[in-house]
TORKOL-4160 file (C-alpha; in steps of 0.2 Angstrom, whole numbers, padded with zeros to 4 digits, m for minus):
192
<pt num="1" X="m0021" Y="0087" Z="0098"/>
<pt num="2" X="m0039" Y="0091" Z="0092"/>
<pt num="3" X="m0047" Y="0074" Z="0092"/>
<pt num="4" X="m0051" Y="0074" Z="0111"/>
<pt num="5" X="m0065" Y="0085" Z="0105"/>
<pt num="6" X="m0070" Y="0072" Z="0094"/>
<pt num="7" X="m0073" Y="0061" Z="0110"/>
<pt num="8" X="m0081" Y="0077" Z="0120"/>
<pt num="9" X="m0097" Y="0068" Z="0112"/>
<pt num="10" X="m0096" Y="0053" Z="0112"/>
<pt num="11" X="m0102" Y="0045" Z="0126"/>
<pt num="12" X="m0121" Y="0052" Z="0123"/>
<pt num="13" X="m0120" Y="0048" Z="0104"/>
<pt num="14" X="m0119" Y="0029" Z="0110"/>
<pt num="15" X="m0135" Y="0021" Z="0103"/>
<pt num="16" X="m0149" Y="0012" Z="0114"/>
<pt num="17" X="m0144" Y="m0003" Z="0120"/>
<pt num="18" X="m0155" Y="m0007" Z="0134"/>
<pt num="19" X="m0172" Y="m0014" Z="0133"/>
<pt num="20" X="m0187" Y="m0003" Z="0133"/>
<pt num="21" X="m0202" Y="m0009" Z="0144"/>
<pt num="22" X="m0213" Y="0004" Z="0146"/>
<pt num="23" X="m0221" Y="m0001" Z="0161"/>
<pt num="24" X="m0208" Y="0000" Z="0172"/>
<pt num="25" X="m0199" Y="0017" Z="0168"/>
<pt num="26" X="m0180" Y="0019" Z="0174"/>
<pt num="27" X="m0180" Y="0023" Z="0195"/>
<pt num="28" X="m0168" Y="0039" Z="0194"/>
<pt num="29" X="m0159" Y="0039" Z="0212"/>
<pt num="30" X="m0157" Y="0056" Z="0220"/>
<pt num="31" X="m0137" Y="0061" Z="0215"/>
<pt num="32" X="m0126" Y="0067" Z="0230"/>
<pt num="33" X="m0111" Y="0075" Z="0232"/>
<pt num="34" X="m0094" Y="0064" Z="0238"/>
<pt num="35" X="m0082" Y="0072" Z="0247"/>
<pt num="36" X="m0068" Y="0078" Z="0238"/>
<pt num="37" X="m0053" Y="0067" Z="0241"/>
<pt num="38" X="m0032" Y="0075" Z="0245"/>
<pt num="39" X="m0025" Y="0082" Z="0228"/>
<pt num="40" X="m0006" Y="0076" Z="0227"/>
<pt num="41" X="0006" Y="0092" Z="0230"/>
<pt num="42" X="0005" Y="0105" Z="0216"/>
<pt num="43" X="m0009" Y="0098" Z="0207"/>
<pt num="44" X="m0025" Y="0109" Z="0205"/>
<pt num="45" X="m0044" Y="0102" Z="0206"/>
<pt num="46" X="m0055" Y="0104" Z="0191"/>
<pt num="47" X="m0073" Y="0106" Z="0195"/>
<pt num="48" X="m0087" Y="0102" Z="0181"/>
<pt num="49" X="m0105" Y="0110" Z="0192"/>
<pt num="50" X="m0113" Y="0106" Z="0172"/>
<pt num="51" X="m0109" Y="0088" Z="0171"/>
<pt num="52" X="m0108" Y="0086" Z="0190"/>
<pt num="53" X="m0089" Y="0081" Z="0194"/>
<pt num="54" X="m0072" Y="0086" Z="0199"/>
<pt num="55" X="m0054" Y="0080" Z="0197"/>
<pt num="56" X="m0036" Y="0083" Z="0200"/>
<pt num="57" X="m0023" Y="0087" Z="0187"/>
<pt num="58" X="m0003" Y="0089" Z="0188"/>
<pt num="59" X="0003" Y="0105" Z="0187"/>
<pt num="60" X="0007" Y="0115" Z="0172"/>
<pt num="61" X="m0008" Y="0104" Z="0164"/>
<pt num="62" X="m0022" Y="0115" Z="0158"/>
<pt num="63" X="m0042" Y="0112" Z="0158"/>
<pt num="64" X="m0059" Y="0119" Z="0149"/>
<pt num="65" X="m0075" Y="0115" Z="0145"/>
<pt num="66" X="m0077" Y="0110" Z="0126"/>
<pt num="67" X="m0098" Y="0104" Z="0124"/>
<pt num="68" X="m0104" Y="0100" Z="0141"/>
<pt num="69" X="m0089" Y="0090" Z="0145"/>
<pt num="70" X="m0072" Y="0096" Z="0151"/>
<pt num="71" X="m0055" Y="0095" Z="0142"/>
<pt num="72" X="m0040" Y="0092" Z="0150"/>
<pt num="73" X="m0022" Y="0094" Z="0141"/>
<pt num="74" X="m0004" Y="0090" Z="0147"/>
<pt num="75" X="0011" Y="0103" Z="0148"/>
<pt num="76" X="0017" Y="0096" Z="0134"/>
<pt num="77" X="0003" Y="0094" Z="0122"/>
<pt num="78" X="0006" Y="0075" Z="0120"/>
<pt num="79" X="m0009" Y="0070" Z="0128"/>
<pt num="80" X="m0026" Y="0077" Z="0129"/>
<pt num="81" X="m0043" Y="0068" Z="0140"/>
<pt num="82" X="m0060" Y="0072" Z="0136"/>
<pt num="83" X="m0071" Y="0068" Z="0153"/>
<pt num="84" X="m0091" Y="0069" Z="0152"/>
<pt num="85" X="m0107" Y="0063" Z="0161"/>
<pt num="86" X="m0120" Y="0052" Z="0154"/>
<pt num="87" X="m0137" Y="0051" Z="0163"/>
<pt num="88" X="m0146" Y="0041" Z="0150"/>
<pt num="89" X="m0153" Y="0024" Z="0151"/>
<pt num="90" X="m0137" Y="0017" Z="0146"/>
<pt num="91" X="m0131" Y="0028" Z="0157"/>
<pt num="92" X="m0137" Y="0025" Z="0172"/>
<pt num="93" X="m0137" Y="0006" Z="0169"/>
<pt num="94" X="m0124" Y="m0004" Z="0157"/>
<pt num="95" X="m0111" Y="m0010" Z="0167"/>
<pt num="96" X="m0094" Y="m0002" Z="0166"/>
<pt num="97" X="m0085" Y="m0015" Z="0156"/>
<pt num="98" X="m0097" Y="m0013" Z="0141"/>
<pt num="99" X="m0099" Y="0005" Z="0142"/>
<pt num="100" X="m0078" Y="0007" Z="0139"/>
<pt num="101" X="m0080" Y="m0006" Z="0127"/>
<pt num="102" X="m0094" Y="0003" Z="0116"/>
<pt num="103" X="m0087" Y="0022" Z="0119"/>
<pt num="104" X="m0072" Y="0016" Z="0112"/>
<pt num="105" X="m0076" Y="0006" Z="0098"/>
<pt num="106" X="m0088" Y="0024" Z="0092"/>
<pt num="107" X="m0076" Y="0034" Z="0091"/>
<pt num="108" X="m0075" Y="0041" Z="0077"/>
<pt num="109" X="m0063" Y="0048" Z="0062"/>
<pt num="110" X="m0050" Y="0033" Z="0067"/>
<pt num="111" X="m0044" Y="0019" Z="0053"/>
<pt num="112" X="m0039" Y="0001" Z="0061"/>
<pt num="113" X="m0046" Y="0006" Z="0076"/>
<pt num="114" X="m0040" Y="m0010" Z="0087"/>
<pt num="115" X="m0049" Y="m0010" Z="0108"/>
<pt num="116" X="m0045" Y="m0021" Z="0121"/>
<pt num="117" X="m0054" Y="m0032" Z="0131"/>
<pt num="118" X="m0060" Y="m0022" Z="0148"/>
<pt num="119" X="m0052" Y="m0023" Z="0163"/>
<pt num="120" X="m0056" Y="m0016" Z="0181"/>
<pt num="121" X="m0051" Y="0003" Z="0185"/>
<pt num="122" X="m0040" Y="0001" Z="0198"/>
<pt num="123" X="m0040" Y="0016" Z="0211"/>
<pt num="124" X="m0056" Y="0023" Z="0208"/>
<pt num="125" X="m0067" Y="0027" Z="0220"/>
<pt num="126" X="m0081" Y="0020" Z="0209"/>
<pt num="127" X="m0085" Y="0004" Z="0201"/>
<pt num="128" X="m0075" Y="0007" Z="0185"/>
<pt num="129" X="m0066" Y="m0003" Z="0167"/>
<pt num="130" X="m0055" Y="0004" Z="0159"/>
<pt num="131" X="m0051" Y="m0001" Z="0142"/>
<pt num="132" X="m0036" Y="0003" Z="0128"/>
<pt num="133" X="m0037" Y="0005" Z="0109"/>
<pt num="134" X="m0025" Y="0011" Z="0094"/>
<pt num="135" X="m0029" Y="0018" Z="0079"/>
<pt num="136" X="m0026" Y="0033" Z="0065"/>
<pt num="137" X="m0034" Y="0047" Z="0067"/>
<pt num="138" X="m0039" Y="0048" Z="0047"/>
<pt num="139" X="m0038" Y="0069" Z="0048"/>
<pt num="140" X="m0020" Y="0068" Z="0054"/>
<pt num="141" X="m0012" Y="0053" Z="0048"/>
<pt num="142" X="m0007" Y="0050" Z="0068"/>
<pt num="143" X="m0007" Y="0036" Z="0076"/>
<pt num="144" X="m0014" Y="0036" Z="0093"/>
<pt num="145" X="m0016" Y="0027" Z="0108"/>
<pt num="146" X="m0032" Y="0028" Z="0117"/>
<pt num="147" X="m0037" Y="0024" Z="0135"/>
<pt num="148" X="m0057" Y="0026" Z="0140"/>
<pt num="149" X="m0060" Y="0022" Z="0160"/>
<pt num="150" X="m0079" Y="0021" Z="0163"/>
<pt num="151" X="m0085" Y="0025" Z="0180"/>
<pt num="152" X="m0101" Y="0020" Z="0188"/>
<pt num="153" X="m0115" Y="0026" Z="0199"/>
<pt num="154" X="m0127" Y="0014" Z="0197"/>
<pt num="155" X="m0144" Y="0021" Z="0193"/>
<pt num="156" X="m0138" Y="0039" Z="0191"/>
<pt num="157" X="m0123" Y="0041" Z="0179"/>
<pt num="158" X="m0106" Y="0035" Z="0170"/>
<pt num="159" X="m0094" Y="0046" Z="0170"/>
<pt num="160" X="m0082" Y="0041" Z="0156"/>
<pt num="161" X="m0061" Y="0049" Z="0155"/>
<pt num="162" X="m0055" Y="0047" Z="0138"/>
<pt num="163" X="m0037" Y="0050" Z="0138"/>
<pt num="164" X="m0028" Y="0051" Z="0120"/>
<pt num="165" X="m0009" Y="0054" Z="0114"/>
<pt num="166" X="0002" Y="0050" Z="0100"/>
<pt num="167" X="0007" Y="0032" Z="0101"/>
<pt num="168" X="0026" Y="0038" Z="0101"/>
<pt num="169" X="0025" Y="0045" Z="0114"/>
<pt num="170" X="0029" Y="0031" Z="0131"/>
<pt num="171" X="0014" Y="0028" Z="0139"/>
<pt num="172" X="0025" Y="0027" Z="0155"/>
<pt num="173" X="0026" Y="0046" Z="0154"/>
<pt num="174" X="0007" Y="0050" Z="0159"/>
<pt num="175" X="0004" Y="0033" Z="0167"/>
<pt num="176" X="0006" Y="0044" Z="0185"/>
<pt num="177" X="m0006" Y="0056" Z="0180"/>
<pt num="178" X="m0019" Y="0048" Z="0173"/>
<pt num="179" X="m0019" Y="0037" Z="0191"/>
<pt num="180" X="m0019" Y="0053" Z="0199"/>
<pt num="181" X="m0034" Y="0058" Z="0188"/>
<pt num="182" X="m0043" Y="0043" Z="0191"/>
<pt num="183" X="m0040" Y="0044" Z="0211"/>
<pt num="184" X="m0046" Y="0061" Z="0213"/>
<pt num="185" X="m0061" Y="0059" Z="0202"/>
<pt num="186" X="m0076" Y="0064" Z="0212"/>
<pt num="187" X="m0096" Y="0064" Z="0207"/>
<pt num="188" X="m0107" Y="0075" Z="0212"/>
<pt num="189" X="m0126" Y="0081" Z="0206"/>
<pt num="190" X="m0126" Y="0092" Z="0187"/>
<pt num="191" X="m0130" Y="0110" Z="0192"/>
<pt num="192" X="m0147" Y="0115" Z="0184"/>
């Protein structure tokens, strides 16, 4: 499934959507580590020090950085996510809900694309919205679901988990793991 690598992207091609006032520049807020949270058994932390976070994921899943971000793939292949950091202005300061919403209505290379109205991530450690969308990817002729979960550190960074797999497959089958990933998501300050 290559079109989580079209996402890897994404979240800092999202145009400006603040308003500029150049006489008050953005206040940046000195970035800390959170402590890492349990891992549930088997399951192995990913740690991005570039984009400055950390997850778990389920055993036999696989992880690399693609781009600045960090892709992560299931055992089976049926599912791929797409995680990155975006310390913009938008960023650092459009609410959750619109973030998802915009992130996933960019992506690109997808006919019908269809996105849902946000709704809160649940089980986050961080304020968070999570929303879903369909489409076809236009290369491969599939037709995908799409989930996007924006997280929030208000002033510093939006983390964004974009989670794609064929629309076949039952989302009850990655429903655990994607929670799991959510849960154990942790921030911490980009290295260099």
């Amino acid at each position: 499934m290559t079109t989580a690598l079209l996402a890897v992207g994404c979240a800092s091609a999202l145009g400006a959507c603040g308003e500029d006032d150049p006489a008050a520049p953005p206040a940046v807020v000195e970035e800390r580590a959170d402590r890492r949270g349990p891992l549930p058994a088997g399951w192995k932390r990913v740690v991005n020090r570039r984009a400055g976070f950390s997850l778990g994921i389920p055993p036999g899943w696989t992880a690399r950085g693609a781009r600045g971000a960090t892709v992560v793939r299931s055992g089976d292949r049926l599912l791929a996510a797409s995680i990155a950091a975006d310390r913009s202005e938008d960023g650092r300061e459009l609410a959750p809900a619109s973030y998802a919403r915009r992130t996933a209505r960019g992506l690109q290379g997808y006919r019908r694309l269809r996105v849902s109205r946000p709704r809160p991530a649940r089980g986050s450690r961080y304020r968070g919205a999570t929303v879903t969308a369909t489409g076809t990817f236009a290369r491969t002729r599939v037709r995908q679901a799409i989930r996007v979960t924006a997280l929030r550190r208000r002033g510093q960074v939006t983390y964004t988990l974009i989670f794609f797999r064929t629309a076949r497959s039952p989302a009850r089958v990655y429903a655990a793991a994607i929670r799991g990933m959510v849960r154990t998501f942790r921030a911490m300050p980009p290295a260099g």
